[in-house]
C-alpha positions as CSV (number, residue, x, y, z in Angstrom):
1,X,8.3,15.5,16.4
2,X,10.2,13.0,14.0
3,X,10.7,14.3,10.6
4,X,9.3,12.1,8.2
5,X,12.2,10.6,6.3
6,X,11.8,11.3,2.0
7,X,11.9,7.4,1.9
8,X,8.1,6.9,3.8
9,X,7.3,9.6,1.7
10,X,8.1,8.5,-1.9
11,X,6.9,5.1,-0.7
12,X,4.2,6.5,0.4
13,X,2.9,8.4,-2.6
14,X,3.6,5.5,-4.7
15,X,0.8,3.8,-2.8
16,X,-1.6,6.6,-3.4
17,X,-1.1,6.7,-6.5
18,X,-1.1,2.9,-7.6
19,X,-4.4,3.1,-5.9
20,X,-5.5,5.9,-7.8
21,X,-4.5,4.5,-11.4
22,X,-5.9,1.4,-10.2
23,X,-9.0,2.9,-9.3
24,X,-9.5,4.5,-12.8
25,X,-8.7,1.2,-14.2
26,X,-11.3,-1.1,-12.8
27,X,-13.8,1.4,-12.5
28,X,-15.0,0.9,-16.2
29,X,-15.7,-2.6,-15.1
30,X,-17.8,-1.8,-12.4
31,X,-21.6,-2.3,-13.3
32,X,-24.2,-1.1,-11.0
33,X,-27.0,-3.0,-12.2
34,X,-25.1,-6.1,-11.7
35,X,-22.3,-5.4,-9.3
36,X,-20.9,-8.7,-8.2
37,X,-20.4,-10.2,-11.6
38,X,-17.2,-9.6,-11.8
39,X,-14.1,-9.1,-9.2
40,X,-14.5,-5.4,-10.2
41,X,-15.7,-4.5,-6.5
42,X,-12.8,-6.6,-5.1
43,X,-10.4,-4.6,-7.3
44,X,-11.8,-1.3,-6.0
45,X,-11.6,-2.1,-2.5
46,X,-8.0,-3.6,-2.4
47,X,-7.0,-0.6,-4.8
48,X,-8.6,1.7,-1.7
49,X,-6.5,-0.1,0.8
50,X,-3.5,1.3,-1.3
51,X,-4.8,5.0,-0.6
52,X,-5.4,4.3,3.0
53,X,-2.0,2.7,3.4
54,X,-0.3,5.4,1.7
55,X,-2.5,8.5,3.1
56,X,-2.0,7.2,7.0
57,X,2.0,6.2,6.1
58,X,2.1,10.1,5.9
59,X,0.3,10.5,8.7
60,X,2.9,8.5,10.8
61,X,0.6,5.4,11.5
62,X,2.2,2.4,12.1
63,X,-0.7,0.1,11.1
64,X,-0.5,1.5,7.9
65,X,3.3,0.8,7.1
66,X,2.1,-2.7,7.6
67,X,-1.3,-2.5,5.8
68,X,1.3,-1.3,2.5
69,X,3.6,-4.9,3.4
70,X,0.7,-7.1,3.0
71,X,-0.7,-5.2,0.5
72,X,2.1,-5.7,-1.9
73,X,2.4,-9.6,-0.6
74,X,-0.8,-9.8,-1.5
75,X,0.0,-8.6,-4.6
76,X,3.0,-11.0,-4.9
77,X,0.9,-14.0,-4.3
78,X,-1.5,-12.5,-7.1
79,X,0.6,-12.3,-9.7
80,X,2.2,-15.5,-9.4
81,X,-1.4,-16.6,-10.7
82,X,-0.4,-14.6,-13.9
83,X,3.1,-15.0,-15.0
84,X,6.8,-15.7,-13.8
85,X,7.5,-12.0,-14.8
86,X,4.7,-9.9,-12.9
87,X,5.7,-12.2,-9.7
88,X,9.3,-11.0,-9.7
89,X,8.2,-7.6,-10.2
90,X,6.0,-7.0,-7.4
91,X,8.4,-9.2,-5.2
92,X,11.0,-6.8,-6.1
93,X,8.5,-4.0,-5.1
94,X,7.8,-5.8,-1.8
95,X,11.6,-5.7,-1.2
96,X,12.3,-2.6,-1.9
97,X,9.5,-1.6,0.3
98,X,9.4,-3.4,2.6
99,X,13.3,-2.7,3.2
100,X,12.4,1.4,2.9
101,X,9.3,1.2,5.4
102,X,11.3,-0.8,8.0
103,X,14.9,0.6,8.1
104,X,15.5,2.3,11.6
105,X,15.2,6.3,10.0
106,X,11.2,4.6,9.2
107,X,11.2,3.0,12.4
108,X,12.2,5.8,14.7
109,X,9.7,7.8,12.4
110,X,6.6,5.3,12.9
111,X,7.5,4.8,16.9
112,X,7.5,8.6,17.4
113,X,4.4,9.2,15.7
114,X,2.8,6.5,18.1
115,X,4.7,8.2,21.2
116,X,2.9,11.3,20.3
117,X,-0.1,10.1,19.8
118,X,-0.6,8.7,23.1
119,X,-0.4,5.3,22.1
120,X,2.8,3.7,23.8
């Protein structure tokens, strides 16, 4: 068994937790009599996809290191609807990210997870 390099990790709790804050943001927005009037429900779900991302990242999945990718693409395209500044934030994140979850220490982590799992 591969020992999960501290890089997945960090990266990985800083999923969870962007989900979580997230989470506790939107959910004042959330109105149960009238549930789609707002993106509210989209905000919840994509905030989720952070959790998953970062829960199955320590896990060892490999779909989940690319779930966080276009999660934070997503994000990228997002906030280019908002302002110059929040764009060149989260496509630093992506970067930085995106450079942590695939440099070969991830890599060999993520493939060995998959080995063991029965799945190449």
């Amino acid at each position: 068994m591969t020992k999960r390099p501290i890089s997945v990790t960090i990266v990985s709790w800083v999923y969870i937790l962007a989900g979580i804050v997230g989470i506790a943001a939107h959910i004042t927005e959330f109105d149960l009599r009238h549930p789609f009037s707002n993106d509210a429900p989209l905000a919840l779900v994509v905030r989720l996809l952070a959790i998953v991302a970062g829960v199955f990242m320590l896990r060892g999945a490999n779909w989940a290191r690319w779930l966080a990718i276009v999660w934070m693409a997503y994000h990228v395209v997002l906030s280019s609807f908002h302002s110059v500044p929040a764009a060149a934030i989260h496509a630093l994140l992506l970067a930085v990210f995106t450079y942590f979850l695939c440099r070969r220490p991830a890599n060999v982590y993520f493939t060995d997870q998959m080995t063991e799992q029965g799945v190449v």
